[in-house]
C-alpha positions as CSV (number, residue, x, y, z in Angstrom):
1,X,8.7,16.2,-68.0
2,X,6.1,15.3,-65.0
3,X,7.0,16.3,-61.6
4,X,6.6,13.7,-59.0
5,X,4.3,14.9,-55.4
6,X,5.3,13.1,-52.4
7,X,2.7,12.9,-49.8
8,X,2.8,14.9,-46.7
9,X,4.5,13.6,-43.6
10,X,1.7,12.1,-41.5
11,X,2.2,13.2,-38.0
12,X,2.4,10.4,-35.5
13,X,0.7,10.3,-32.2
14,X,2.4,11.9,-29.4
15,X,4.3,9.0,-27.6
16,X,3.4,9.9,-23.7
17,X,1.1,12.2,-22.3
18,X,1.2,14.4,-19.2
19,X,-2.0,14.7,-16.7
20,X,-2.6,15.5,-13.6
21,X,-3.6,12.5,-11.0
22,X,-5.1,12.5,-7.4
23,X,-3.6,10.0,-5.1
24,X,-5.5,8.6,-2.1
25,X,-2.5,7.7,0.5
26,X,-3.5,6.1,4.2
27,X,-0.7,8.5,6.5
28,X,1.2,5.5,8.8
29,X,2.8,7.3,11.6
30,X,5.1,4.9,13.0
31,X,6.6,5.9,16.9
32,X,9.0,3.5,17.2
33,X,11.6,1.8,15.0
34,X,11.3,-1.5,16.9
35,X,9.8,-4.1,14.5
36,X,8.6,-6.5,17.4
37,X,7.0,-3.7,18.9
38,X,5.0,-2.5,15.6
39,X,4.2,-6.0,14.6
40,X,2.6,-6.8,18.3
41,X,0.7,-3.7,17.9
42,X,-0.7,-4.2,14.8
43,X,-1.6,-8.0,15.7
44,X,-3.9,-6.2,18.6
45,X,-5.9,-4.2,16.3
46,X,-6.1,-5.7,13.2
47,X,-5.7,-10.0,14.5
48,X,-3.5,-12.3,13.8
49,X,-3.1,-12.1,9.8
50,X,0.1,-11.1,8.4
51,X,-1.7,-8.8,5.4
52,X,-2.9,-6.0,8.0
53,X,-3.8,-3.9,5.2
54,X,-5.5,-4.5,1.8
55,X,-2.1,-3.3,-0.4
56,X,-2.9,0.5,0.0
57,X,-0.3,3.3,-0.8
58,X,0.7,5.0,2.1
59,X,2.4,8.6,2.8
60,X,4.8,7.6,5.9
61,X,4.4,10.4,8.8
62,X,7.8,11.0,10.6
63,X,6.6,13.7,12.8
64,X,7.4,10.8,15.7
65,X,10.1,8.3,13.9
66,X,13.4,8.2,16.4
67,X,15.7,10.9,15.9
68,X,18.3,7.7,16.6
69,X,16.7,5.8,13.6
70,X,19.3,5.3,10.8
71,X,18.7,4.1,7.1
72,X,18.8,0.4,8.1
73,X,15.9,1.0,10.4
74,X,14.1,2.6,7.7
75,X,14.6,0.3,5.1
76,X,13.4,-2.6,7.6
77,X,10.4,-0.8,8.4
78,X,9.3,-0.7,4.5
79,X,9.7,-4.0,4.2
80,X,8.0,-4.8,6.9
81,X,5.0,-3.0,5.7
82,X,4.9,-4.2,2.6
83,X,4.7,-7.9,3.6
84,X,1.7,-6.6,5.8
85,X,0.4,-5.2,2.8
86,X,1.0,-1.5,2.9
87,X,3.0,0.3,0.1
88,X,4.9,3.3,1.2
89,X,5.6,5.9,-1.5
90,X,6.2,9.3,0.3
91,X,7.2,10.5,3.4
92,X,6.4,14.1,5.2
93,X,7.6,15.5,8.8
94,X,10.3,14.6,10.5
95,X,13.6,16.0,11.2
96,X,16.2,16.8,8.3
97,X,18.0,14.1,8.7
98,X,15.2,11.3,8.7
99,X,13.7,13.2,5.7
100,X,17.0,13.0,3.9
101,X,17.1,9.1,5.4
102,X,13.7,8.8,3.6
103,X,15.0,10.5,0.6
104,X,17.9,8.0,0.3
105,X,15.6,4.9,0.3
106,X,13.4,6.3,-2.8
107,X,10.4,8.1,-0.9
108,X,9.5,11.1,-2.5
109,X,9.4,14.5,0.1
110,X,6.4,15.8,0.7
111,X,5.7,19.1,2.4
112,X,4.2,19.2,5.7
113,X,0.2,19.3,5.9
114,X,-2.0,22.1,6.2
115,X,-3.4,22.4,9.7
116,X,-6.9,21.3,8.3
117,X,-5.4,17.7,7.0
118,X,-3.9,16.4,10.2
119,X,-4.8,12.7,10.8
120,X,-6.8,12.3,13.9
121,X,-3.8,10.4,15.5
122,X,-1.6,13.7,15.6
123,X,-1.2,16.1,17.7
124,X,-4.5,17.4,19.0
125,X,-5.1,21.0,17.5
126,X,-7.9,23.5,16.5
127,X,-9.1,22.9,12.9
128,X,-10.2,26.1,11.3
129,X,-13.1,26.0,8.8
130,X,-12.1,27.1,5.2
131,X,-14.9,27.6,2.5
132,X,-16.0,24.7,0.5
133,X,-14.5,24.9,-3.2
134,X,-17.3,26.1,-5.6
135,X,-18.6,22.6,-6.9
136,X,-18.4,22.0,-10.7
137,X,-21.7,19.7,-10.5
138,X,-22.9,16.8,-8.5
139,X,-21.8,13.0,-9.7
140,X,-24.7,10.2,-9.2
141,X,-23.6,6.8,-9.5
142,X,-27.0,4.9,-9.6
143,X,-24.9,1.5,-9.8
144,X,-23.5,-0.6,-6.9
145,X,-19.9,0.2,-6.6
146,X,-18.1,-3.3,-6.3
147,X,-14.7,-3.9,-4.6
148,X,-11.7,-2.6,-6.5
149,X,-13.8,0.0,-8.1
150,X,-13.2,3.5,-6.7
151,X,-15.5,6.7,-7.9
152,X,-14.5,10.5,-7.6
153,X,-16.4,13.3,-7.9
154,X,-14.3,16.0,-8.3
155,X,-14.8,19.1,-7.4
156,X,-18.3,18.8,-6.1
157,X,-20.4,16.0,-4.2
158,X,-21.0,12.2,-5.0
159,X,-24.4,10.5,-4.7
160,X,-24.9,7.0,-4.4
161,X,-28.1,5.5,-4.8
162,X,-27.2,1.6,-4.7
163,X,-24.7,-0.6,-2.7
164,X,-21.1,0.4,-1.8
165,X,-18.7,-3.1,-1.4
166,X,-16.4,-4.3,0.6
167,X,-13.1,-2.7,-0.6
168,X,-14.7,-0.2,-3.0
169,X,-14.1,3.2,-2.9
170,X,-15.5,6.7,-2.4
171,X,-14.2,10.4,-3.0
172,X,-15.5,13.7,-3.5
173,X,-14.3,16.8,-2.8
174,X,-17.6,18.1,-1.0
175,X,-19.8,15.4,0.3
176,X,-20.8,11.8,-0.2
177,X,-24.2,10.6,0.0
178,X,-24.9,7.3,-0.2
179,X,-28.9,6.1,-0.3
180,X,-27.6,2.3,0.8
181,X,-25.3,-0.1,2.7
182,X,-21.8,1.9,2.7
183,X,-19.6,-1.1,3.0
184,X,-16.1,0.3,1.6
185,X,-14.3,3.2,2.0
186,X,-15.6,6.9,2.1
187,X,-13.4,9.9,1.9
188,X,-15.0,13.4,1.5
189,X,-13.5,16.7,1.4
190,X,-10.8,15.3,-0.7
191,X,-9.0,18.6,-1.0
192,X,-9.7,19.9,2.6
193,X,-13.2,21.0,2.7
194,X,-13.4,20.2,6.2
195,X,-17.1,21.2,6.2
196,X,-18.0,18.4,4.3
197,X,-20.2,15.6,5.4
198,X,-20.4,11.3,4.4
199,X,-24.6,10.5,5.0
200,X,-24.9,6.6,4.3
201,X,-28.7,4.9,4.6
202,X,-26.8,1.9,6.0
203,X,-23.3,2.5,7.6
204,X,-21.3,-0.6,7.8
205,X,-17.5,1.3,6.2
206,X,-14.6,0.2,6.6
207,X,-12.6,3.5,6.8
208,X,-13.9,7.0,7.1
209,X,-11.9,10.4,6.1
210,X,-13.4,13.9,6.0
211,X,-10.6,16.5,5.0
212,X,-8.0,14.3,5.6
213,X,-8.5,13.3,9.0
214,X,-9.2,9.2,8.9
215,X,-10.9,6.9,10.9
216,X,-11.0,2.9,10.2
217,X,-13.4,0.9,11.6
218,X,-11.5,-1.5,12.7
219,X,-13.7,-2.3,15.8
220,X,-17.6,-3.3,16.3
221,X,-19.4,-0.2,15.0
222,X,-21.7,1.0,18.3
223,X,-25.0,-0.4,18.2
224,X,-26.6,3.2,17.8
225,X,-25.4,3.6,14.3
226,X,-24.3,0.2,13.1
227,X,-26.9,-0.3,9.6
228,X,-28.5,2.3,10.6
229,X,-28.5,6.1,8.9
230,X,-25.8,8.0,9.6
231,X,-23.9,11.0,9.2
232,X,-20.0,11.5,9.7
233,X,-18.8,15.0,10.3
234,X,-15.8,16.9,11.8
235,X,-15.3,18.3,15.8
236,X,-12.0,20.2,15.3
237,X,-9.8,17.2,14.5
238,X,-12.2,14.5,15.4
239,X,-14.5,12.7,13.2
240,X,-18.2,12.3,15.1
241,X,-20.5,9.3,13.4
242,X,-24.0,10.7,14.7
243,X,-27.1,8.7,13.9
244,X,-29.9,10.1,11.5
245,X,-33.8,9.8,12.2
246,X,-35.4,9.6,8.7
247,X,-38.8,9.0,10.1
């Protein structure tokens, strides 16, 4: 009599995994819940186009939404900025009740920020330095960055030796360094290193963030700096573009 072997069970691969994921959110701090209002404002700044933004996610800042404002006014205000082509996912500040408002339309709650992450269209408040992180090594990209493409060096500083595009992407939690035209976006001291610095050979960004506090360019850079070196830094809560002599 011969005994019959059955193979082992083979294990199959998990089916999901778990990792952690860094999201890059533009903060909208809307002041009124009057539609006309926002819509006229935006028009100023950013021209007559209905897609204001480029579809970025957004964290919506209620530190100055209407105490009055119910859920209806909240729910228009989403729409509204997704048809000009922002994507709100998260909401901070506030009062309870617009944070439970928030809640009730499916943003997540997020807690308020650290003083040293305040955009630079809050309050204006003293910004203490805090220690950079120790870096875990330096990431060179010695490829243009095109638009859509967004590189992060975690942990330490990002160096760019070729072109940065129009709607491409820049993050590091120390600083950035780009050795060329800086077209896109540039965000350093990801995780609030407000000691860190953006240098660009050729400064022609579109939006600027060190340690949280943003600045888009949505104007005519000044002629002292426009494609020429440059180096973006933080004055308590204000980001200061001074120009660099290489010679």
């Amino acid at each position: 009599m011969t005994a019959s072997v059955k193979p082992a069970p083979t294990r199959s691969a998990a089916p999901f995994e778990i990792k952690s994921a860094a999201l890059n959110l533009i903060s909208f701090i809307p002041k009124t819940a009057d539609l006309a209002e926002l819509e006229s404002a935006l028009q100023r700044k950013f021209g007559a186009s209905e897609q204001f933004f480029g579809g970025d996610a957004a964290l919506l800042d209620l530190s100055h939404w209407p105490a009055e404002a119910t859920a209806l006014d909240l729910s228009a205000l989403l729409a509204f900025l997704r048809k000009a082509g922002l994507q709100a996912l998260a909401a901070r500040g506030g009062q309870a009740l617009s944070r439970e408002i928030a809640a009730s339309v499916g943003l997540v709650l997020l807690p308020d920020a650290p003083a040293g992450q305040r955009e630079a269209s809050g309050p204006q408040r003293e910004v203490t330095p805090e220690p950079a992180p120790p870096p875990s090594g330096t990431l060179i990209i010695d490829k243009p960055v095109r638009s859509g493409q967004q590189v992060y060096a975690r942990g330490g500083d990002l160096i760019v030796l070729a072109l940065v595009s129009h709607g491409a992407e820049l993050i590091a939690d120390g600083n950035i360094h780009v050795y060329a035209p800086l077209r896109g976006r540039a965000l350093a001291g990801a995780r609030g290193n407000t000691s860190a610095r953006i240098f660009a050979h050729g400064m022609e960004a579109e939006l600027l963030s060190v340690a949280g506090v943003y600045r888009a360019i949505d104007e005519a850079l000044p002629a002292s700096i426009k494609g020429k070196p440059t180096q973006v830094r933080l004055d308590g809560n204000k980001l200061v573009m001074e120009a660099m002599a290489l010679d």
